[in-house]
C-alpha positions as CSV (number, residue, x, y, z in Angstrom):
1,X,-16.2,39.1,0.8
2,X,-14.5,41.8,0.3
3,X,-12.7,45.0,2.4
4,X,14.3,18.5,-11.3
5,X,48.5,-4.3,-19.8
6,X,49.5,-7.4,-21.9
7,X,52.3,-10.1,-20.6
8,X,55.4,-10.4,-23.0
9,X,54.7,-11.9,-25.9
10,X,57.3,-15.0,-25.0
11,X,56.2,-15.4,-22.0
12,X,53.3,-17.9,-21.3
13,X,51.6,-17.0,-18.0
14,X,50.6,-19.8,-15.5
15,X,47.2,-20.4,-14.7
16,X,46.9,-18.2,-12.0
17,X,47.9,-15.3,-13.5
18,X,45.3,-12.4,-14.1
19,X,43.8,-12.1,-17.4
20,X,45.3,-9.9,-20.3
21,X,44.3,-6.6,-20.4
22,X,43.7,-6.1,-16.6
23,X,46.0,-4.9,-14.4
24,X,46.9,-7.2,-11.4
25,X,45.0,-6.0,-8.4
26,X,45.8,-8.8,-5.5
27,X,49.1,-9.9,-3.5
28,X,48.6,-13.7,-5.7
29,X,48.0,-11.8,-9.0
30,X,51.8,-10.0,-8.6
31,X,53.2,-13.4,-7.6
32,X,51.8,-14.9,-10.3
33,X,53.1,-12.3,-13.0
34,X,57.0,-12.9,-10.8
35,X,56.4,-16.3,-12.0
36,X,55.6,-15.4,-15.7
37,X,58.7,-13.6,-15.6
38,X,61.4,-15.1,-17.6
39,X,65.1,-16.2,-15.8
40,X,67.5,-18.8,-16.7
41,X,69.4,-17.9,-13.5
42,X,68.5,-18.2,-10.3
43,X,69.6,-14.8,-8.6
44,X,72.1,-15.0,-5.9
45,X,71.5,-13.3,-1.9
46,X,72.2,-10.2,-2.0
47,X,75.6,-9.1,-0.3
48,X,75.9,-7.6,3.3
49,X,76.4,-4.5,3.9
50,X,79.0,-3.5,6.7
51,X,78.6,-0.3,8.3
52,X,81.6,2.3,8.4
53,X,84.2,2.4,10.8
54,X,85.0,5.6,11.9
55,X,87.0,6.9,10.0
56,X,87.0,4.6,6.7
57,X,85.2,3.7,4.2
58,X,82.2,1.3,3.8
59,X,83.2,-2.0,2.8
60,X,81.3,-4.6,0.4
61,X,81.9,-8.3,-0.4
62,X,83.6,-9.3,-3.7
63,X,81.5,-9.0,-6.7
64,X,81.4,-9.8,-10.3
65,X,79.8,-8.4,-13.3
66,X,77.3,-11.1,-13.6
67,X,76.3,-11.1,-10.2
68,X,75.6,-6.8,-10.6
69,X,73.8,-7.9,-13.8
70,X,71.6,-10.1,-12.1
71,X,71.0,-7.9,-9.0
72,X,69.8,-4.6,-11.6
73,X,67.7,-7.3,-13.6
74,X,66.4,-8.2,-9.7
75,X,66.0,-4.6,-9.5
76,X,64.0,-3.8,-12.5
77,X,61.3,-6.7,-12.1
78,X,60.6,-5.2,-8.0
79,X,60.3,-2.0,-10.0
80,X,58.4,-3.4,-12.5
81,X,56.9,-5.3,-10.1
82,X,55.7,-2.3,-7.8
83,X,54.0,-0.2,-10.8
84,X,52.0,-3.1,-11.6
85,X,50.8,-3.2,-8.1
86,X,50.2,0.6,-8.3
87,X,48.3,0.4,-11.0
88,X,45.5,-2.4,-10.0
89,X,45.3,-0.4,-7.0
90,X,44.4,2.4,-8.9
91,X,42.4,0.5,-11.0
92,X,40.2,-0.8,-8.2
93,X,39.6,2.8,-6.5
94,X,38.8,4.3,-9.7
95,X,36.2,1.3,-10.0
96,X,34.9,1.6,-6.9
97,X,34.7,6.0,-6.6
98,X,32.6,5.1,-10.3
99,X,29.1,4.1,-9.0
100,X,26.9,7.3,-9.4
101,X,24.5,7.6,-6.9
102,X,21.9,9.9,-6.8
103,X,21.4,11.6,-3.3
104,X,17.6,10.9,-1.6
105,X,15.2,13.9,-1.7
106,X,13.2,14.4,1.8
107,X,9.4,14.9,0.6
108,X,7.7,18.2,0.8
109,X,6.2,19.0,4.4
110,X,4.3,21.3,5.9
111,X,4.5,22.2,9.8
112,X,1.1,23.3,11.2
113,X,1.8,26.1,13.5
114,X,-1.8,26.7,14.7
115,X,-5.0,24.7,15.9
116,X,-5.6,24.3,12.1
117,X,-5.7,20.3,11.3
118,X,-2.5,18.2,10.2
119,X,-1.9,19.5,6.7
120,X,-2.5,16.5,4.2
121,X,1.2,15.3,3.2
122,X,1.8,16.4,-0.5
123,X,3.5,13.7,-2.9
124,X,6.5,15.4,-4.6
125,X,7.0,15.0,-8.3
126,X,10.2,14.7,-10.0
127,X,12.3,18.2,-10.4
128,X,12.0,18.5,-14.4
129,X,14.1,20.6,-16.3
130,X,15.7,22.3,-13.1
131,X,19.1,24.1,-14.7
132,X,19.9,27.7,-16.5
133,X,16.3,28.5,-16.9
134,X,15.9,28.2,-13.1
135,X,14.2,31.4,-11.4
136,X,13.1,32.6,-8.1
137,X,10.1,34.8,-7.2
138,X,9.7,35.4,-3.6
139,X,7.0,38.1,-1.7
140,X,3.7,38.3,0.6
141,X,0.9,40.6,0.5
142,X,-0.2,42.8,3.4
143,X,3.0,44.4,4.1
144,X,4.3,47.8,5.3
145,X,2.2,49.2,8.6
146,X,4.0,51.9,10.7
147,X,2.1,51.6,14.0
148,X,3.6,47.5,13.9
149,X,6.5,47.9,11.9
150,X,6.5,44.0,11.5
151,X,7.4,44.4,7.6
152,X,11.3,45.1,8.5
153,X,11.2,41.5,9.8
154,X,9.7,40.0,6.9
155,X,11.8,42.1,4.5
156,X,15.3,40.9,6.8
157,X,13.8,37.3,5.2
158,X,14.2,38.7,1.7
159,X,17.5,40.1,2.2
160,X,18.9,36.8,1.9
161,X,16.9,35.2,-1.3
162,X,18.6,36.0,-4.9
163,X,15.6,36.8,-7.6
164,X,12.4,38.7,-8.2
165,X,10.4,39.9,-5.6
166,X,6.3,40.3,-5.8
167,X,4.1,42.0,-3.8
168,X,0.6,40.6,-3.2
169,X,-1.4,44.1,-2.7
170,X,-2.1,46.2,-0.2
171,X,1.6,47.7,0.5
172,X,1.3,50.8,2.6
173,X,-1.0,51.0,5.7
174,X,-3.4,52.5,6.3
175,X,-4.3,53.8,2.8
176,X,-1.6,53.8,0.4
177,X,-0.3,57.2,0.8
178,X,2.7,59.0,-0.8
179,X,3.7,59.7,2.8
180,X,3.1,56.0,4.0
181,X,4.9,55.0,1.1
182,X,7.8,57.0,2.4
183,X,8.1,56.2,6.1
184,X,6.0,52.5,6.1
185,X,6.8,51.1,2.9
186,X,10.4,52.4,1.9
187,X,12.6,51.9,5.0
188,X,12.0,47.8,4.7
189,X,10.8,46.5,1.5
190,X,11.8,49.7,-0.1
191,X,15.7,48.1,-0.6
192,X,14.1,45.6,-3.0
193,X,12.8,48.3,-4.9
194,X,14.6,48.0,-8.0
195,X,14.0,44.4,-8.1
196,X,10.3,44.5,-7.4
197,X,7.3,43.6,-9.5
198,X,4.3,44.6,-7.3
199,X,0.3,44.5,-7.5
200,X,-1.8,46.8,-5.9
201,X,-4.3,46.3,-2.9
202,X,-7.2,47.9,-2.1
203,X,-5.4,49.9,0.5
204,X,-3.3,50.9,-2.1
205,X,-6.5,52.5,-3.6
206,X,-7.4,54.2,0.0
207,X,-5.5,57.5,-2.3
208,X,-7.4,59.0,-5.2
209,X,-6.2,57.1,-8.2
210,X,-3.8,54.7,-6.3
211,X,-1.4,57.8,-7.0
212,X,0.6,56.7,-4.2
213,X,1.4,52.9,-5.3
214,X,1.8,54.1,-8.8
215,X,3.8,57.0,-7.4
216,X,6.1,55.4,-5.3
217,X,6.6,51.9,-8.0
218,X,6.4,53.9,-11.3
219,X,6.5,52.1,-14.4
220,X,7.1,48.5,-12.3
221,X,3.4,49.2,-11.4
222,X,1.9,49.8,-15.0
223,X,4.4,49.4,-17.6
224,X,1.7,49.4,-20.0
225,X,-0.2,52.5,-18.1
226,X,-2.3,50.1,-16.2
227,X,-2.1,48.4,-12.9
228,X,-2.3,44.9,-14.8
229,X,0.5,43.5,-16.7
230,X,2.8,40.4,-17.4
231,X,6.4,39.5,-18.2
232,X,8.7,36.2,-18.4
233,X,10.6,35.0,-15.8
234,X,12.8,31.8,-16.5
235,X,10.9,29.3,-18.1
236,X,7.6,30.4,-17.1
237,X,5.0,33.3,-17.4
238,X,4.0,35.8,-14.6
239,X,0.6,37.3,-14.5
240,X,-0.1,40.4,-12.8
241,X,-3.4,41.2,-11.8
242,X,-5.9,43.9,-9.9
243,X,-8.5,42.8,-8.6
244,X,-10.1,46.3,-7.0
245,X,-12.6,45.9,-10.0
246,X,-14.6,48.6,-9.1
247,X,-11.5,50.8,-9.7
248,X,-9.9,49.2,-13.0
249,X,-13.3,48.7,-14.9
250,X,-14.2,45.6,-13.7
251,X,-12.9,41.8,-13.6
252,X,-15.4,40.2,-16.2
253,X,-14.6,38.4,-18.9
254,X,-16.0,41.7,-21.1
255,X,-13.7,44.1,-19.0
256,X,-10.7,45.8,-20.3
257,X,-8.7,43.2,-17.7
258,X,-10.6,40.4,-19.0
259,X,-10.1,40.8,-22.4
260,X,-6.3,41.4,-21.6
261,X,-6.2,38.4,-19.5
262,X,-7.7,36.2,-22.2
263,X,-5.3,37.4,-24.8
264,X,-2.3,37.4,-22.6
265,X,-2.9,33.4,-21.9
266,X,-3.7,32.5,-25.5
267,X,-0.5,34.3,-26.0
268,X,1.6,32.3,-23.6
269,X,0.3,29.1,-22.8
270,X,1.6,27.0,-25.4
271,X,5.2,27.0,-24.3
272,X,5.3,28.5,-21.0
273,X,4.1,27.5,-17.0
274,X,1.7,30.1,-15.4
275,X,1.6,31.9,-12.0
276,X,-1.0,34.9,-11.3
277,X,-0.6,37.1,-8.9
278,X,-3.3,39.8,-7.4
279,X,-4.7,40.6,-4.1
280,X,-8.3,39.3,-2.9
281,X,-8.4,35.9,-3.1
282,X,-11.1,33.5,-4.7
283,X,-10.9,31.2,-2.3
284,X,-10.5,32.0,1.4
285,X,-10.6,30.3,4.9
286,X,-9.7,33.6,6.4
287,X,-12.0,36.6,7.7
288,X,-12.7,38.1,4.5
289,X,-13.7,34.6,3.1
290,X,-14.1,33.4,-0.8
291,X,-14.4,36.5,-3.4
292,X,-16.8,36.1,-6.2
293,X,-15.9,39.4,-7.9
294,X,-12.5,37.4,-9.1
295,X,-14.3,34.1,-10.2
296,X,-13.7,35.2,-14.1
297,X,-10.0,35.6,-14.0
298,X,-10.0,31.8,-12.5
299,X,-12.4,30.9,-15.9
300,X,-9.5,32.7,-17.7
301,X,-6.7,30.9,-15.7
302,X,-8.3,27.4,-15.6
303,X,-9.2,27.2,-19.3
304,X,-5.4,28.9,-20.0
305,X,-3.9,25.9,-18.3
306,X,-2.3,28.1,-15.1
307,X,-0.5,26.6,-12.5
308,X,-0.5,28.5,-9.5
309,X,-2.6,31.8,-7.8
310,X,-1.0,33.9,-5.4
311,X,-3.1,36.4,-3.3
312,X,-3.1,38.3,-0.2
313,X,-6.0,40.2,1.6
314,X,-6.7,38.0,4.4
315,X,-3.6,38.8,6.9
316,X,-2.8,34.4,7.1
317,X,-1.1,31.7,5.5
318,X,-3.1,29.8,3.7
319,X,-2.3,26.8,0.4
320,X,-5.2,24.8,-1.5
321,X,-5.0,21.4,-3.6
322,X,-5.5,22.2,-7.1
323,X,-8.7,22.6,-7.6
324,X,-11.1,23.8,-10.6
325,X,-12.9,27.4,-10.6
326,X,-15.9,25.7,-8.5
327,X,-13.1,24.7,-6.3
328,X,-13.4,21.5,-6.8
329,X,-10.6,18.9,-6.4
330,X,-8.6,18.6,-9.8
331,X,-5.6,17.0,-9.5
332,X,-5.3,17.2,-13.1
333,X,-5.9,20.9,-14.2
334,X,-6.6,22.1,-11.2
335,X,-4.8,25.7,-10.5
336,X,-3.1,25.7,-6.8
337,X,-3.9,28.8,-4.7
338,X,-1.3,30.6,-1.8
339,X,-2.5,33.1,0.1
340,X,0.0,35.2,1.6
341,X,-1.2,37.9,3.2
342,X,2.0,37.5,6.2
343,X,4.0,40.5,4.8
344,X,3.6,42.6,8.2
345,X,-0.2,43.6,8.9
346,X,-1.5,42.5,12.0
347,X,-2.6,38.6,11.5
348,X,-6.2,37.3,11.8
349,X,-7.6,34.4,12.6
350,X,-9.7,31.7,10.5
351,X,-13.5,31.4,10.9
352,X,-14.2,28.8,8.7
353,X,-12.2,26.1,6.5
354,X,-12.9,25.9,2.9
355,X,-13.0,22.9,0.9
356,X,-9.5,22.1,-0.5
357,X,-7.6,23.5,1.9
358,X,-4.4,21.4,3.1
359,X,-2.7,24.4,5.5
360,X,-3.6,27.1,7.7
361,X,-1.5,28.9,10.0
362,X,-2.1,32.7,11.5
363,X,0.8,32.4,13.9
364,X,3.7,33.7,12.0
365,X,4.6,37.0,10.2
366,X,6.6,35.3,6.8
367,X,7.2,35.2,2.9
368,X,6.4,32.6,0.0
369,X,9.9,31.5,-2.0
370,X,9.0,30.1,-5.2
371,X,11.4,28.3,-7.4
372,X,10.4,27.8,-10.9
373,X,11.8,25.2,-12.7
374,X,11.1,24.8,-16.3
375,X,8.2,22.5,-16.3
376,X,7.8,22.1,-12.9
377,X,8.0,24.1,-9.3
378,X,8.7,24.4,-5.4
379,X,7.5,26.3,-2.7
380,X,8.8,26.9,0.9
381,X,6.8,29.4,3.0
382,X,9.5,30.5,5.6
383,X,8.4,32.3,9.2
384,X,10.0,35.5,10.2
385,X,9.8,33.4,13.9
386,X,10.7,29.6,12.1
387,X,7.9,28.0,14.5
388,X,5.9,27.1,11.1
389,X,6.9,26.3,7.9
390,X,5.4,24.5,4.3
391,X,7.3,23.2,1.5
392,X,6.2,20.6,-1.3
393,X,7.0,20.8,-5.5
394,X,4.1,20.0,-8.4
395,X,4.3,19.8,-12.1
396,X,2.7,22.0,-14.6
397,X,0.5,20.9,-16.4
């Protein structure tokens, strides 16, 4: 309804010595190459030393040339002795830091913050392709009002998140104005401004011509001169979409949108993942409830091979299993729906549940963060209030 080493070479090594090519890495394996060592001598004790007297000099015991022969060769096998040691030890860590382990993933969850029932768990598919082509879209719908001035909460959210912000529709309460722009509108979301890609709302539509949205976003708003449009973002595609049909020339198939629509997917499809974005929303538990009049951008979507739907209009949080354009359950094609209408407006309740849908929550002013990885994606919905939250990943298809 609407409103992702060697031993030498003369030297023959006893049993117990470690293998060639490995360097010793025990107490027995340095003994062993001590042994290996040849000596024809056996190496005398070394001499005491007698501290000074005061006054004189330190005093040694009589030596000879062979004996100071044998104590440097003494000398230079410890040595020897102690680098060998040095370098099993080495060896050993270097072995053991080696073993690449991958760090465990926590599945996606989802945190019901209302009476709605325990969301279904969601089975998290491998990350593919995550790197460079990374990108992150993050937004709401239902967003600046003056008289609750809850969109400066929401909007303290997106400070914090790097990437493209989208709006979901409906912008400036009560209708859209230049004025509301100004005051409602500007003051929050308005610092994200330059790095907004918005869609409009039929509150954006309360002004003649929508000449307030379009005046306040320019040419973010219709680069092409109309209030549909799409551009890349990453790896994947970004569909823009209004869904006030009675103010754009309709939704069908037939329309000017439609006809778009259907060109822009054939267009796109083969080598990129799809998100659409627009306001009412197909599918609804909310108070406004499932909207025919946008059943043949789904067709469009479905048959395009989309991945996900964003929408707004019904002031909740709301996410559906994939699911075909009869919404039924399709894990295989099926497009996955958000709605998001948590950008500030006052929040409603739910009247109903709809088929398909996994969470619910009306308790919690908040934003969607997507991140879009090149063939697949993650969502986290995060509270301006953190008492409900919902994260999971899917695949495209």
């Amino acid at each position: 309804m609407r409103e992702g080493t060697e031993p030498p070479e003369d030297a023959s090594p006893p049993e117990d010595a470690p293998p060639a090519g490995e360097p010793p890495s025990t107490r027995a394996d340095i003994e062993a190459l001590l042994r290996a060592t040849p000596s024809n001598e056996t190496a005398p004790p070394l001499e005491p030393v007698t501290e000074d007297a005061p006054g004189e000099a330190a005093t040694r015991g009589p030596s000879t040339a062979g004996s100071i022969t044998r104590s440097i060769a003494l000398g230079v096998i410890a040595f020897a002795a102690t680098i060998v040691l040095l370098a099993g030890f080495f060896g050993l860590v270097t072995r053991s830091n080696g073993r690449g382990e991958a760090a465990a993933s926590p599945p996606p969850s989802a945190t019901a913050g209302s009476a709605a029932p325990s969301p279904t768990p969601t089975s998290a598919p491998a990350v593919v392709g995550s790197g460079s082509t990374d990108a992150t879209l993050v937004g709401a719908g239902d967003i600046a009002d003056c008289s609750l001035d809850r969109g400066a909460a929401t909007a303290t959210l997106v400070d914090s998140i790097p990437g493209t912000v989208f709006t979901a529709g409906d912008n400036a309460y009560p209708d859209g104005t230049a004025q509301q722009f100004t005051d409602c509108y500007d003051p929050t979301w308005g610092r994200f401004k330059a790095r907004t890609r918005p869609a409009a709302g039929n509150h954006d539509w309360g002004t003649k011509d929508a000449a307030g949205y379009l005046g306040y976003f320019g040419a973010a708003a219709a680069p092409a001169g109309k209030t549909w449009y799409s551009y890349d973002l990453g790896a994947w595609h970004v569909i823009v979409l209004d869904s006030d049909c009675q103010q754009v020339g309709g939704c069908a198939a037939g329309s000017p949108q439609g006809m778009w629509l259907a060109a822009d997917l054939a267009a796109s499809k083969a080598t990129k993942c799809t998100i659409a974005i627009w306001h009412h929303p197909r599918f609804s538990s909310g108070e406004h409830g499932d909207d025919a009049d946008v059943a043949p951008f789904w067709n469009a979507l479905y048959a395009g091979g989309a991945d996900i739907v964003v929408n707004g209009h019904d002031h909740d949080y709301e996410r559906f299993a994939p699911q075909d354009p009869e919404g039924r359950a399709d894990d295989a094609r099926g497009v996955r729906e958000f709605v998001v209408g948590t950008g500030g407006a006052e929040l409603r309740t739910f009247p109903t549940t709809q088929p398909n849908s996994v969470v619910r929550a009306s308790v919690a002013f908040g934003v969607i963060q997507l991140t879009l990885h090149q063939a697949s994606y993650e969502w986290k919905f995060i509270s301006t209030t953190g008492e409900f939250s919902d994260s999971g990943a899917g695949a495209c298809h």
